[in-house]
C-alpha positions, -999 to +999 in steps of 0.1 A: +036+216-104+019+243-123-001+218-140-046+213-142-054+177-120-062+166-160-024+174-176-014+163-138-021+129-142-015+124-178+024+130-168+025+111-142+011+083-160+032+088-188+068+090-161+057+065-137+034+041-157+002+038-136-020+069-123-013+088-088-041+071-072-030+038-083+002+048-070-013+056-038-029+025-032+001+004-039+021+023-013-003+024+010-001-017+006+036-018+007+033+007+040+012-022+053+032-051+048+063-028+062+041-024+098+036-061+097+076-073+085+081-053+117+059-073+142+028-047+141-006-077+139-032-047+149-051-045+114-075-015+130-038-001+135-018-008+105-052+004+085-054+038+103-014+043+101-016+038+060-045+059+055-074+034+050-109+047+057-116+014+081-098-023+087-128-036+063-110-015+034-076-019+048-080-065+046-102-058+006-073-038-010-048-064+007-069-091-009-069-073-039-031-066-044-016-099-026-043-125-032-044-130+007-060-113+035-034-101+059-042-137+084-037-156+057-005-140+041+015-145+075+004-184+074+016-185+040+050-167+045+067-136+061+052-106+047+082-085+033+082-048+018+118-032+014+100+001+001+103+019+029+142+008+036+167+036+035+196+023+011+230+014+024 
């Protein structure tokens, strides 16, 4: 991009509204709830897939973004995440 990591991230703030690793983690949490729409109930799995360090990290940023852990989201409803959908 020909930009320093400092101008780097004030643009993509500024286009996208949140910074790159914000970004990151938020896809990383929609990757997630993707592999689990899809049947996948492996968390060591689905966390090593979307790039988490360990399950332990994987099940706190879940908490975090959904207010659940993964167990308790798919007693509460279907987890759903049409980001990774190719359009019709």
């Amino acid at each position: 991009a020909c930009l320093g990591k400092r101008q780097y991230e004030r643009v993509f703030r500024e286009t996208v509204g949140m910074n790159p690793k914000e970004y990151a983690r938020i896809v990383k949490f929609q990757k997630a709830l993707w592999l689990m729409q899809r049947g996948e109930s492996n968390y060591a799995g689905i966390a090593a897939e979307c790039g988490y360090s360990d399950q332990s990290h994987f099940i706190r940023n879940f908490k975090e973004l959904s207010g659940y852990t993964p167990e308790a989201l798919i007693k509460h409803c279907a987890p759903y995440s049409d980001l990774f959908t190719a359009p019709a």
